[in-house]
C-alpha positions, -999 to 999 in steps of 0.1 A, spaced: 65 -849 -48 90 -828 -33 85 -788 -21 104 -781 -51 86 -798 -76 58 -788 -58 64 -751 -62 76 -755 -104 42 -773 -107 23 -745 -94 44 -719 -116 36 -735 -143 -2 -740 -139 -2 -704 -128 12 -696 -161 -13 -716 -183 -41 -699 -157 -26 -664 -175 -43 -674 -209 -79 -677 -190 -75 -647 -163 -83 -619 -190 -120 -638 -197 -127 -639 -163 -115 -603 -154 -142 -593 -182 -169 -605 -159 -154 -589 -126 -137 -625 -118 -102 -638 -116 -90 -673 -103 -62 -681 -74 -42 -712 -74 -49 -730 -32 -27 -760 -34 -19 -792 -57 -28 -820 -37 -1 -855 -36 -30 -868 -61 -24 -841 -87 -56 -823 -80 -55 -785 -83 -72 -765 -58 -85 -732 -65 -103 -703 -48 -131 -680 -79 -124 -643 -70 -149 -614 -76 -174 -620 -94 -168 -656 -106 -167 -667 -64 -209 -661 -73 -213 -668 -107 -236 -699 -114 -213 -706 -147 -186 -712 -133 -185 -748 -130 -191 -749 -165 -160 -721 -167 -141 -744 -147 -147 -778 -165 -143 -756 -202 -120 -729 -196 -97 -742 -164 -96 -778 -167 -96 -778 -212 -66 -757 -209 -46 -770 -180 -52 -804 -198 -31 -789 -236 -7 -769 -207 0 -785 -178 -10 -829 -184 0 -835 -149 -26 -820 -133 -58 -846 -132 -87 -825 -122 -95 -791 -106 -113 -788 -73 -131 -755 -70 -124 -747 -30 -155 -716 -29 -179 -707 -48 -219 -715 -66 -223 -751 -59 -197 -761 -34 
C-alpha cells in the first residue's frame, strides 16, 4: 500500500470513527486512529475515560469494529494499542 493510499485509508476510517466519537465523549472517552498496519489492522489509542474503562473491549468489538466493518470493509480487525486489558 502506498503513503497515499495509506493516508485516504485513514481519512476514511477516521470519518466512520465520527459516527461512534459522540458515545464515547458521553462517558468522558474519545478514540485516536495510531496507524493501519500492511495487514489491514487498525491501530488505535482509547482517550479519557475509555483508556480505563473495562467495557471497552466490548466497545471496541461492538461499536469500532461493527461499524468500520458497514464503513470501511478493508480494514480486518482493530488492535487497541492502550488501555483495560492490553
Amino acid at each position: 500500500m502506498s503513503a497515499a493510499e495509506k493516508q485516504e485509508l485513514i481519512e476514511k476510517v477516521d470519518k466512520a470513527l465520527d459516527d461512534i466519537r459522540p458515545h464515547l465523549a458521553v462517558d468522558g472517552g474519545n478514540i485516536e486512529i495510531v496507524d493501519i498496519t500492511d495487514e489491514l489492522i487498525l491501530q488505535i489509542n482509547w482517550l479519557g475515560n475509555c483508556s480505563s474503562c473495562s467495557m471497552s473491549a466490548m466497545t471496541m468489538r461492538a461499536g469500532v469494529e461493527q461499524t468500520l466493518q458497514g464503513k470501511v470493509p478493508e480494514i480486518k480487525g482493530v488492535q487497541a494499542m492502550n488501555g483495560v486489558g492490553v
